[in-house]
C-alpha positions as CSV (number, residue, x, y, z in Angstrom):
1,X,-28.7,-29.3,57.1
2,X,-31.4,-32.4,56.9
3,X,-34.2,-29.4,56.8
4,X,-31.6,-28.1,53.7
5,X,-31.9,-31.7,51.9
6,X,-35.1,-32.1,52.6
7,X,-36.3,-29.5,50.7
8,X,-34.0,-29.7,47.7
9,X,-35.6,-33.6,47.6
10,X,-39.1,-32.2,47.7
11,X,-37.9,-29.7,44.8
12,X,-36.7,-32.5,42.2
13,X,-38.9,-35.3,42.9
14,X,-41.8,-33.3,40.5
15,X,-38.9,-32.6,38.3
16,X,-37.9,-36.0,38.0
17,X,-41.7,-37.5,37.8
18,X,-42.3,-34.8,35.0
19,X,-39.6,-36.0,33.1
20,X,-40.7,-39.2,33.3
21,X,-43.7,-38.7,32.5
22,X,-45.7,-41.6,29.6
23,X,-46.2,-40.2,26.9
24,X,-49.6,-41.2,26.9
25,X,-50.3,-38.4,29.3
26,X,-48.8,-36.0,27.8
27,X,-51.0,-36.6,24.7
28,X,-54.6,-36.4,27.4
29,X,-52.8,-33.4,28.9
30,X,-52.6,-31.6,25.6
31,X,-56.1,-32.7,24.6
32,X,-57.4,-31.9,27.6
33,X,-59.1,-28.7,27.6
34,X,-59.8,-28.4,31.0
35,X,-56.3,-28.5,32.0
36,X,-54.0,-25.2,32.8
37,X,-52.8,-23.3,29.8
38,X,-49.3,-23.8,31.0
39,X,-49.4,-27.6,31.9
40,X,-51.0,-27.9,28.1
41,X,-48.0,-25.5,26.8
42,X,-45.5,-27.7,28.7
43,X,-46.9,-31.1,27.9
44,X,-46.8,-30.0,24.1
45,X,-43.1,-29.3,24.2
46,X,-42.4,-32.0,26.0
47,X,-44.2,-34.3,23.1
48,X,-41.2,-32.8,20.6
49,X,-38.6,-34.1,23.5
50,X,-40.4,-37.9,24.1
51,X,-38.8,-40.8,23.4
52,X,-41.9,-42.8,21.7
53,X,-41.9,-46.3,21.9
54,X,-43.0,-47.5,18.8
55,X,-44.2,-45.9,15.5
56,X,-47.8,-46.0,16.3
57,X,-47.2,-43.9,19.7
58,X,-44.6,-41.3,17.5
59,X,-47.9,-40.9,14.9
60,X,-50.5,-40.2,17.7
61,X,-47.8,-37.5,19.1
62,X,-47.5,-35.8,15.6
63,X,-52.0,-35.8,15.1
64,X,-52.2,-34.3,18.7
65,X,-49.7,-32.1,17.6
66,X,-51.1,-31.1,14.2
67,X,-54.6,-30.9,16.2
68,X,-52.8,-28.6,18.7
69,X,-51.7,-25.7,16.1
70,X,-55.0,-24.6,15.3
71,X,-55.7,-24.4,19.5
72,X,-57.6,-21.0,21.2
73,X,-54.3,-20.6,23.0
74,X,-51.5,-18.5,21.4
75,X,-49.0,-20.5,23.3
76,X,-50.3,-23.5,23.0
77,X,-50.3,-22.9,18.9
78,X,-46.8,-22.0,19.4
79,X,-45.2,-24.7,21.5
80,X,-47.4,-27.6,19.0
81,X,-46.1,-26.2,16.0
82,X,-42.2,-25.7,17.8
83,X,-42.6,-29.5,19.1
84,X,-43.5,-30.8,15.5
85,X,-40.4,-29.0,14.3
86,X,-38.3,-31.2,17.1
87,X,-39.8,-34.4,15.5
88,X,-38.7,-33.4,12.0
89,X,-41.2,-35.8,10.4
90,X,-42.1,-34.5,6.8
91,X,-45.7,-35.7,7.1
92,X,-46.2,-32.5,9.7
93,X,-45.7,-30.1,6.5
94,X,-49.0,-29.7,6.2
95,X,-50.1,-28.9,9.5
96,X,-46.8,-26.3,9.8
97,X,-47.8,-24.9,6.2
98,X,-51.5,-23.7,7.7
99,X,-50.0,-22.0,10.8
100,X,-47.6,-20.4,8.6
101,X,-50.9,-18.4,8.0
102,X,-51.5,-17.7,11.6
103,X,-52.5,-14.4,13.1
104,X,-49.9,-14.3,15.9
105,X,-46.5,-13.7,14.8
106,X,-45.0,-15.7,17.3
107,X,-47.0,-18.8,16.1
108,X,-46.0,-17.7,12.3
109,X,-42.5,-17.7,14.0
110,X,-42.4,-20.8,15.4
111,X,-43.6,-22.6,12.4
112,X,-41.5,-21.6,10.2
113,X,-38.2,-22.5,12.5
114,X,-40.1,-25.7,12.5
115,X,-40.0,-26.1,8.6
116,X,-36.6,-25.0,8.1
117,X,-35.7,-28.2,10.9
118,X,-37.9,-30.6,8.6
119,X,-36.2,-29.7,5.4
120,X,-38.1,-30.6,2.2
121,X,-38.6,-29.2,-0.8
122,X,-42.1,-29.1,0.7
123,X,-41.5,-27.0,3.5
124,X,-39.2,-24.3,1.3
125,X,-41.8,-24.0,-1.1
126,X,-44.2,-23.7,2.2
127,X,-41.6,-20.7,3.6
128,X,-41.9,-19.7,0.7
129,X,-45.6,-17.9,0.3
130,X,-44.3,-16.0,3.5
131,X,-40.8,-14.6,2.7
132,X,-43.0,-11.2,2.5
133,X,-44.8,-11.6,5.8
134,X,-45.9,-8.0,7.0
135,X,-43.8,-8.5,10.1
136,X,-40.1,-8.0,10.5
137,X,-39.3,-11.1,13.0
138,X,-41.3,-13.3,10.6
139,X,-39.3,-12.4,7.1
140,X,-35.9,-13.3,8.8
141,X,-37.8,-16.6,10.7
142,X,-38.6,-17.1,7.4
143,X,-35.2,-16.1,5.7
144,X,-33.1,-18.1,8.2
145,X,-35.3,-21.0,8.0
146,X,-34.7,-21.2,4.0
147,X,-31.4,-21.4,4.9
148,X,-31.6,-24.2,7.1
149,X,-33.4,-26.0,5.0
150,X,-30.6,-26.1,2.2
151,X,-33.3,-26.9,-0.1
152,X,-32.1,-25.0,-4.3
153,X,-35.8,-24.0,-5.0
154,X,-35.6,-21.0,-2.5
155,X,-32.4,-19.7,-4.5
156,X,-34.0,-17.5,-6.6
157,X,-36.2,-15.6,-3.5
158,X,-33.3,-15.1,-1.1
159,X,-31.1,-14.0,-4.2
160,X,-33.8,-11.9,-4.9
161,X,-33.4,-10.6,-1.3
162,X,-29.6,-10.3,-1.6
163,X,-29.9,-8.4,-4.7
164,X,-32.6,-5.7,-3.9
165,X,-32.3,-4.9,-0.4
166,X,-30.5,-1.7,0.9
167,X,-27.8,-3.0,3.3
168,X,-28.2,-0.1,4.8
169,X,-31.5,0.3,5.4
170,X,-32.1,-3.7,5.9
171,X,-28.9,-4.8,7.3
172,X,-30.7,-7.5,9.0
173,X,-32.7,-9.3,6.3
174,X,-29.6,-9.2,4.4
175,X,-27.5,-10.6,6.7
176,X,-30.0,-13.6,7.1
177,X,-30.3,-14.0,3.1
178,X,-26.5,-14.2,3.0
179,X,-25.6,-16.6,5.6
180,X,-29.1,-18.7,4.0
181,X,-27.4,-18.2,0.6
182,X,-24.5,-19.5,1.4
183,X,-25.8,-22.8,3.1
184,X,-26.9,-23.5,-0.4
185,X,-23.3,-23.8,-1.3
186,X,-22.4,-23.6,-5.3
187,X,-26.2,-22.8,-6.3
188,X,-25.8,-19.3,-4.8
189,X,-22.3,-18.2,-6.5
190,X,-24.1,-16.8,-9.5
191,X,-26.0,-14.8,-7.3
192,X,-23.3,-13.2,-5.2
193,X,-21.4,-12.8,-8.9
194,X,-24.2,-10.4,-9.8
195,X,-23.7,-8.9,-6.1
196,X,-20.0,-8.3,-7.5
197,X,-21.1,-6.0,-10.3
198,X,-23.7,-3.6,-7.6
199,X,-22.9,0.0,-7.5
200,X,-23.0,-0.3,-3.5
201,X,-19.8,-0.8,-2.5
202,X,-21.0,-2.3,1.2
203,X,-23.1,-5.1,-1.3
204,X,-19.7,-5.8,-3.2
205,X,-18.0,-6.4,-0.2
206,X,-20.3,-8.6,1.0
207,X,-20.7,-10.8,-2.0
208,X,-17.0,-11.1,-2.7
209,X,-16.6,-12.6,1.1
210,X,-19.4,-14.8,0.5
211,X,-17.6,-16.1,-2.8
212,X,-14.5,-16.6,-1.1
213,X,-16.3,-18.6,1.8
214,X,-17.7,-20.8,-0.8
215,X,-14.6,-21.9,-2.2
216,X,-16.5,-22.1,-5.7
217,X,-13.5,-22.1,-9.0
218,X,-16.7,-20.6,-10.6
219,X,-16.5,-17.7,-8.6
220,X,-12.8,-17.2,-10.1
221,X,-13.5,-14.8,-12.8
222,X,-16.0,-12.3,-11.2
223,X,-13.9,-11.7,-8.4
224,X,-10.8,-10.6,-10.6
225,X,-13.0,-8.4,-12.8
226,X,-13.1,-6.4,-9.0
227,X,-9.3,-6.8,-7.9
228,X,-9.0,-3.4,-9.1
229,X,-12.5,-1.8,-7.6
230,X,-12.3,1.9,-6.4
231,X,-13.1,0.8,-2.8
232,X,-10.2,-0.7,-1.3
233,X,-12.3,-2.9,0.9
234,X,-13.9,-4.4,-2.0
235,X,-10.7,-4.9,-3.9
236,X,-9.0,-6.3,-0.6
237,X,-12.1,-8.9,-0.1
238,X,-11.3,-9.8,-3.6
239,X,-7.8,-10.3,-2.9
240,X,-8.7,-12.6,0.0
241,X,-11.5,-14.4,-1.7
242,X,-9.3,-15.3,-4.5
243,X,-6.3,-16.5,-1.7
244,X,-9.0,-18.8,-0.6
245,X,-10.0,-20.1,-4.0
246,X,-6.0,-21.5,-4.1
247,X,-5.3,-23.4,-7.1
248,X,-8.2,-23.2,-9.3
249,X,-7.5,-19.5,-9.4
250,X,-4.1,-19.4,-10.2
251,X,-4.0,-19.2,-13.7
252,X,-6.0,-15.7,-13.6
253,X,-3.6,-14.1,-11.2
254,X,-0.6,-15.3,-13.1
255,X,-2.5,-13.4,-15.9
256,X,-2.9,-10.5,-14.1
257,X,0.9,-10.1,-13.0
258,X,0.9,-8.5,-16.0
259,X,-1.6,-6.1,-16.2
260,X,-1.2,-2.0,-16.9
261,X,-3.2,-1.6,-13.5
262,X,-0.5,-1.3,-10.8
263,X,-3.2,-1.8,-8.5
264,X,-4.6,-5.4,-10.3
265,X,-0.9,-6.7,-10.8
266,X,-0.3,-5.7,-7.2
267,X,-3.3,-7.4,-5.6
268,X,-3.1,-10.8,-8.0
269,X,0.8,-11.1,-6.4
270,X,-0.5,-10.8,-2.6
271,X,-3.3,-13.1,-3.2
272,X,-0.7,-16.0,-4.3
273,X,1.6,-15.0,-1.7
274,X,-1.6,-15.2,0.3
275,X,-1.9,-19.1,-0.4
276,X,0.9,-19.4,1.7
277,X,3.3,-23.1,1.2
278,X,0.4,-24.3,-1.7
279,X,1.5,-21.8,-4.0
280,X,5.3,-22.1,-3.8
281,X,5.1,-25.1,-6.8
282,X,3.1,-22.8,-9.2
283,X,6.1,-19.9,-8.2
284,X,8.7,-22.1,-8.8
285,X,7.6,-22.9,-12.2
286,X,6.6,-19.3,-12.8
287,X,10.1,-18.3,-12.8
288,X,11.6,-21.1,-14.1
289,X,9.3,-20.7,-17.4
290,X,9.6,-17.1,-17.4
291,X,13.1,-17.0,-17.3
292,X,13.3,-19.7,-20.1
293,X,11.6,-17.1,-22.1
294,X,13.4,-14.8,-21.6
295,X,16.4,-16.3,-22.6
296,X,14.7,-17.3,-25.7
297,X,13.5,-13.7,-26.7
298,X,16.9,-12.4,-26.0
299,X,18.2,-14.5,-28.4
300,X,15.4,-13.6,-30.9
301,X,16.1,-10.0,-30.4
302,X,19.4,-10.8,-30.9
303,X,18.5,-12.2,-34.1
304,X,16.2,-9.4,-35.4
305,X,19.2,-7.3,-34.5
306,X,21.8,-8.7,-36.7
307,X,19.2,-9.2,-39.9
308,X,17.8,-5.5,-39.1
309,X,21.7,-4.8,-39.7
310,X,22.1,-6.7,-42.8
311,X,19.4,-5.0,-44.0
312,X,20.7,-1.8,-43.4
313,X,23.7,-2.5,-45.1
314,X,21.7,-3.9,-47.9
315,X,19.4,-0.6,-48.3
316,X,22.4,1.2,-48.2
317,X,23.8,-0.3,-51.4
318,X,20.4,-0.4,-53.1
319,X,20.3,3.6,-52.9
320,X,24.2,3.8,-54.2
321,X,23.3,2.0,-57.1
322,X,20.6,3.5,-57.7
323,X,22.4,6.9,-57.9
324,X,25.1,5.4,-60.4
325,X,24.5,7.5,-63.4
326,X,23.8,5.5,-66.8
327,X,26.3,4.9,-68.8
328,X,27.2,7.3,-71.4
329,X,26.1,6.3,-75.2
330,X,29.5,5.6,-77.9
331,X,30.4,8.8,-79.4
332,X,31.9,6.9,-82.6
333,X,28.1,6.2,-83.3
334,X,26.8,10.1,-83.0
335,X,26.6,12.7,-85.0
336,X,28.5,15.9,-84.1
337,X,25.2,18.0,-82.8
338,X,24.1,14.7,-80.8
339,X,28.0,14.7,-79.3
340,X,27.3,18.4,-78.5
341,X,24.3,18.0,-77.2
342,X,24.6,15.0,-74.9
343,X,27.6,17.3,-73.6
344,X,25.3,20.0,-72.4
345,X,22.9,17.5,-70.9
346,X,25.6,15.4,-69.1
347,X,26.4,18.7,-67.5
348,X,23.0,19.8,-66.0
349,X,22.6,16.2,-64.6
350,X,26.1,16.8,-63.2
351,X,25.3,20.0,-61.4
352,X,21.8,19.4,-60.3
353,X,22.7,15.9,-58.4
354,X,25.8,17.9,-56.8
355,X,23.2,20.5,-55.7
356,X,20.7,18.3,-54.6
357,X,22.7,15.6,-52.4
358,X,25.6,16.7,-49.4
359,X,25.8,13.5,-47.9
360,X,29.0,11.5,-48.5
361,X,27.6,8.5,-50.5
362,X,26.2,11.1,-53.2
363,X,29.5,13.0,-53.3
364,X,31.0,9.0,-54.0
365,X,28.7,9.0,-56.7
366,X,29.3,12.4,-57.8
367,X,32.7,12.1,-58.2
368,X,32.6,9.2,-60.3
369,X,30.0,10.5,-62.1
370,X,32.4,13.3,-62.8
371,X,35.1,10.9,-64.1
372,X,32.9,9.5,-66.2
373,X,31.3,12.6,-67.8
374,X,35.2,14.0,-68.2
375,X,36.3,10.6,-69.8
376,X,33.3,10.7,-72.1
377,X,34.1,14.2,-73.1
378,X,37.9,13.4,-74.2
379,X,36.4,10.9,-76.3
380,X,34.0,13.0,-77.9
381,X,36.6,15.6,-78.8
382,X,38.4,12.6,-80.5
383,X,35.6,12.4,-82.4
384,X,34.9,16.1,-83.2
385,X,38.9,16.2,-84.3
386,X,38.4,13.3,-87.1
387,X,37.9,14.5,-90.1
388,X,33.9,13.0,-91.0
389,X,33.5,10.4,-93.6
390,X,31.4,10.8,-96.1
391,X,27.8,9.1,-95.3
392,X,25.4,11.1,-96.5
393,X,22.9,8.3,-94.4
394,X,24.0,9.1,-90.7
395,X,24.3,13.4,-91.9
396,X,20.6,12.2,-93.0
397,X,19.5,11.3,-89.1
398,X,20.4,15.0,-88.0
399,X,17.7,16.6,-86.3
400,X,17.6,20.1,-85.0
401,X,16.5,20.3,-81.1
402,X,17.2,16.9,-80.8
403,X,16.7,16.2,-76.8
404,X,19.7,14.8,-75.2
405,X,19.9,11.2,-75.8
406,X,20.8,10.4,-71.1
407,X,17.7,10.7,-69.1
408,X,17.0,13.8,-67.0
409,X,17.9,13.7,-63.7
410,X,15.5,12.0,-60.8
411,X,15.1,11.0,-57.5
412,X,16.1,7.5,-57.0
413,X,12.8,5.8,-55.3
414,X,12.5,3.9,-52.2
415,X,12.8,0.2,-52.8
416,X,8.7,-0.4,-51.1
417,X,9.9,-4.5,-50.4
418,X,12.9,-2.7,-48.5
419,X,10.5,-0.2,-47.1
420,X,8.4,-3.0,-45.7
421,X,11.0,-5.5,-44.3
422,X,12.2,-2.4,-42.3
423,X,8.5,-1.8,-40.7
424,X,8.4,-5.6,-40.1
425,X,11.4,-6.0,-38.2
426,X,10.9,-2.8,-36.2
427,X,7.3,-4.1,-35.1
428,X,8.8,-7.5,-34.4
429,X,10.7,-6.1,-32.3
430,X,8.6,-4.2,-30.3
431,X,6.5,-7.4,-29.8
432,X,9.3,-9.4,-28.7
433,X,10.5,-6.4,-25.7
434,X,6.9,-6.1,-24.6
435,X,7.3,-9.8,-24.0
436,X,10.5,-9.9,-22.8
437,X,9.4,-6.8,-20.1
438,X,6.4,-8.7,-19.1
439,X,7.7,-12.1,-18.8
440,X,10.9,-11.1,-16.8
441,X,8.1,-8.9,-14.7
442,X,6.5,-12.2,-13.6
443,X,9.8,-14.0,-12.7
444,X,10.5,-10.8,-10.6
445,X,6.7,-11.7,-8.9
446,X,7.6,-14.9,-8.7
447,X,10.7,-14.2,-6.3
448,X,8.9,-11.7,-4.1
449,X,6.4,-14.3,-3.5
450,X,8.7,-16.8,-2.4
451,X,10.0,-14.3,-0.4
452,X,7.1,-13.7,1.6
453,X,5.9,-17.4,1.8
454,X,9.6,-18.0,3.4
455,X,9.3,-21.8,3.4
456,X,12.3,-24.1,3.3
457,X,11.4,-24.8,-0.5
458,X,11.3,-21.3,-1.0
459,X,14.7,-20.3,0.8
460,X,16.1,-23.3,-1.6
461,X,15.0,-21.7,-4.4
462,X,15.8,-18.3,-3.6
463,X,19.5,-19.5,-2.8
464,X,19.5,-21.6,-6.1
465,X,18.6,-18.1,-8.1
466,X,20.9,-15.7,-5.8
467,X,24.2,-18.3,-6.5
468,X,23.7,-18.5,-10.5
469,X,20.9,-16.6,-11.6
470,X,21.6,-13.2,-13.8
471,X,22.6,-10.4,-12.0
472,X,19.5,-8.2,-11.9
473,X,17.9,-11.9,-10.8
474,X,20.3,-12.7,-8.3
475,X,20.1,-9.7,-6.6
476,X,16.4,-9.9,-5.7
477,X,16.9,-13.0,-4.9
478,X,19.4,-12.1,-2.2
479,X,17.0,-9.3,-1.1
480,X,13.7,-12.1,-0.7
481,X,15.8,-14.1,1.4
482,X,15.5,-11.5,3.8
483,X,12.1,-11.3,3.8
484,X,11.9,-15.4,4.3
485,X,12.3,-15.0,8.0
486,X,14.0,-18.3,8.0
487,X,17.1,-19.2,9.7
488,X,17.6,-21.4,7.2
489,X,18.5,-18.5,4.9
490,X,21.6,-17.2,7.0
491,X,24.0,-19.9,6.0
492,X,23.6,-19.2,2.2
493,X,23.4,-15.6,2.5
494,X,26.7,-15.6,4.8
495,X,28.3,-17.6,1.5
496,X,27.4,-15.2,-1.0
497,X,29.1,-11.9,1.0
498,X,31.8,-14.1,1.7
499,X,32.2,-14.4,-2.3
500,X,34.6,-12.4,-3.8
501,X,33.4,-13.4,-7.6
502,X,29.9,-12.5,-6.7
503,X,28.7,-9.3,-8.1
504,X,28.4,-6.8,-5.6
505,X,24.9,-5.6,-5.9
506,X,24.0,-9.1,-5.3
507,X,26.1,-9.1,-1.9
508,X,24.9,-5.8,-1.3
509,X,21.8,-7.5,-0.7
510,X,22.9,-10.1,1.0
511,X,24.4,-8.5,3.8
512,X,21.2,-6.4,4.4
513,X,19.4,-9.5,4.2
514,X,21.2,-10.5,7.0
515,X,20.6,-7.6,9.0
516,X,17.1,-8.3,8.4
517,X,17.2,-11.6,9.8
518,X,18.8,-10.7,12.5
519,X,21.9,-12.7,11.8
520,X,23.9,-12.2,14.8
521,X,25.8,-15.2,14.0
522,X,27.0,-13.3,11.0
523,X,27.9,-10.4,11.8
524,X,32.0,-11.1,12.3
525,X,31.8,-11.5,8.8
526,X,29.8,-8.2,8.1
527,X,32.4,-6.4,10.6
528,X,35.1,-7.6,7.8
529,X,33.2,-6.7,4.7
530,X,32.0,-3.0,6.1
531,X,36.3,-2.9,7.1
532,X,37.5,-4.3,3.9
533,X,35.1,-5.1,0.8
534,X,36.5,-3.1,-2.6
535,X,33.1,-2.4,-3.4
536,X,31.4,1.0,-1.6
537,X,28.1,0.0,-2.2
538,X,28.7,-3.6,-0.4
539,X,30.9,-1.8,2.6
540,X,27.6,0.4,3.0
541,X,25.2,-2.5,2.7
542,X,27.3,-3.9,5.8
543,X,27.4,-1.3,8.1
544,X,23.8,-0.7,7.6
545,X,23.0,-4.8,8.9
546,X,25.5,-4.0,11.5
547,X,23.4,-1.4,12.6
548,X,20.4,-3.2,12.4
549,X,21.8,-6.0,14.4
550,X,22.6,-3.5,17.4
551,X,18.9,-1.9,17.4
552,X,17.6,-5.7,17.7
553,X,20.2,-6.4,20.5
554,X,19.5,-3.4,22.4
């Protein structure tokens, strides 16, 4: 055992002297050509480790230093230039800069890990002139180091990188130009944007993860222009890089509830139900204005209804007026070949309107028409009957082929102000239900959100909505409060199957809620409503829970 101790002692007292060693040997060992390679090598890195004393000791550490990178020995190049990085003083840019320029890669290597540690605009711009060293090891040294440095002037190279490697082919470069990138925080989201819009899917993906690890608002708008991309992995990254984003991209995927693409709409509702609790605010007052609207575009559909049916009735009588015939002229003013005449004319017109209209407001006018002609007719024959007085002026005025004195007869034109109040109101009204679709659209969103968030603020408003919302409302309501997994949601959903004035889709729903949740607590009251309920569709929903229950007690 003493032999044991011995020997550890004689094993850590060098140790412990090296450690301690001034660093004014250190700086004759590393000037000291004479000495052993290693010692030099280890002296050197133990110069990056010292504790100096004062500033004048720190600067003759960082000249032996600088002195040392341009040694004969590879090692001893290598270790200088790795001990200045250590120090991180910026006046050993210079020195790093020329063994950036070094023959050995390893020395090339350890320089430029050194000037990513120092940091200045100096050194980036120094990493710079060898982003396209000829070795492999060097260009991600180099890349990584960029990074490190944090400094925006090497932007424009490592997007550069990011933009026109292969992934494939360079998946290493590019992983070290992404993680570098995104140390440069909110300079590189215009970059990775661009990534967005590549035609390599494995790029896409990459960029839209980077976007959502920046947490940028400016990195909003790309990303949704790929919510919908072909490659499910990109559109997914989207999704989640937007969930991250939280509030500052909540206006765009309230937007994009709406949207044709079942795909975009679908995506834009999971990243909000994504956000988790921090999005239940912005839901609630989704559906509270949506709702609002829709109430309001009811009513103005209502509206357009009634005055479309005014108008109707209006057009109606405009074309029965128009089909009155005119009246006939005063046979005690004609001559007896102008009463003759008019006769035969009043009788075409007669037979022509009765051939050319069927429908029952031309027969109307038809028949009066007919009275009229029948009445003027008597009264002509009065007139034929009575013996003619003398007046040699009016026997003057006959004319032979005189045409008959009533128009011909036409087709009563379409009134074009009528005409266009009809085109009006029908496209006014296909505005206002393309509106009223979309907006109750996102108030349906709004509930299947809360329903997957399932926080106490969510169950509250859920139960709020399922209690004295509109039917169709109420009853997805009931069904999100099964997909809360709250317990919180069993007492309210017990209350509405319990109601016999509820509708009975809505406790439909409830009970299978319940089963959902795994309500065993309720489920005396689901034994009576699958026994007794009046309504099938609620007695089914029951015994369904029921069943549920027993699989999740088994």
């Amino acid at each position: 055992m003493r032999t044991f101790l011995l020997g550890c002692v004689s094993l850590l007292v060098p140790l412990l002297l090296h450690a301690q060693t001034p660093v004014a040997d250190l700086l004759t060992t590393v000037a000291d050509d004479a000495a052993l390679a290693s010692v030099r090598w280890s002296a050197a890195l133990d110069l990056g480790n010292a504790a100096f004393a004062d500033a004048v000791e720190r600067q003759s550490a960082l000249d032996a230093l600088s002195t040392a990178t341009s040694a004969r020995e590879v090692g001893l190049r290598a270790n200088a230039a790795t001990a200045l990085g250590r120090i991180g003083d910026a006046s050993s840019v210079s020195a790093l800069s020329a063994s950036l320029n070094d023959t050995q890669p390893v020395v090339r290597r350890a320089s430029a890990h050194s000037l990513g540690r120092i940091g200045t605009e100096a050194a980036a711009r120094a990493l710079l002139t060898r982003i396209d060293d000829a070795d492999r090891a060097v260009r991600g040294q180099v890349v990584h180091a960029l990074g490190e440095s944090g400094e925006p002037v090497a932007v424009g190279a490592l997007g550069a990188i990011f933009l026109s490697h292969n992934p494939a082919k360079d998946a290493a470069l590019m992983g070290e130009a992404t993680r570098a990138l995104l140390k440069m925080g909110g300079f590189a989201v215009d970059t990775f944007a661009e990534g967005l819009a590549s035609h390599d899917s494995r790029k896409q993906l990459t960029a839209a993860r980077a976007l959502g690890a920046l947490g940028d608002p400016r990195a909003t708008e790309p990303l949704m222009r790929v919510l919908g991309a072909l490659d499910p992995s990109v559109a997914a990254a989207a999704e989640s890089a937007l969930a991250q984003l939280g509030e500052p991209a909540m206006p765009e995927l309230i937007d994009a509830l709406g949207a044709e693409n079942p795909s975009v709409s679908g995506r834009a509702l999971a990243a909000i139900t994504d956000m988790g609790p921090p999005a239940v605010t912005t839901l609630v007052d989704l559906f509270t204005t949506s709702m609002t609207r829709v109430t309001e575009l009811e009513g103005e559909l209502q509206t357009l209804a009634d005055a479309a049916a005014q108008a109707e009735v209006a057009a109606k009588a405009a074309v029965v007026a128009a089909q009155q015939p005119p009246p006939p002229p005063d046979p005690s003013t004609m001559t007896t070949s102008e009463i003759q005449r008019e006769s035969k004319g009043l009788k075409k017109q007669l037979k022509a309107q009765h051939a050319e209209h069927s429908d029952i407001d031309s027969l109307v006018v038809y028949r009066r028409a007919a009275s009229t002609f029948n009445q003027w007719i008597d009264s002509g024959r009065r007139e034929l009957n009575r013996p003619p007085a003398p007046n040699p002026t009016v026997l003057s005025q006959e004319v032979v082929g005189m045409a008959p004195l009533s128009s011909p007869p036409t087709e009563v034109p379409i009134n074009p102000q009528a005409q266009g109040s009809a085109a009006v109101i029908a496209s006014r009204k296909k505005a206002l239900e393309d509106e009223l679709e979309d907006r109750r659209a996102r108030a349906h969103d709004a509930l299947v959100a809360l329903g997957q968030i399932g926080d106490d603020v969510s169950v509250t408003t859920l139960t709020g909505v399922a209690l004295n919302g509109a039917v169709l409302e109420a009853t997805l309501a009931a069904d999100a409060l099964g997909r809360t997994d709250n317990a919180n949601a069993v007492a309210p959903l017990t209350g509405i199957i319990g109601d016999a004035a509820a509708p009975s889709s809505v406790r439909a729903n409830a009970a299978r809620a319940l089963g959902a949740l795994g309500a065993t607590q309720a489920q005396a009251a689901l034994e009576q409503l699958a026994a007794a309920d009046p309504a099938p569709n609620v007695r089914r929903a029951a015994q369904q829970a029921l069943a549920q229950l027993a699989r999740l007690s088994a």
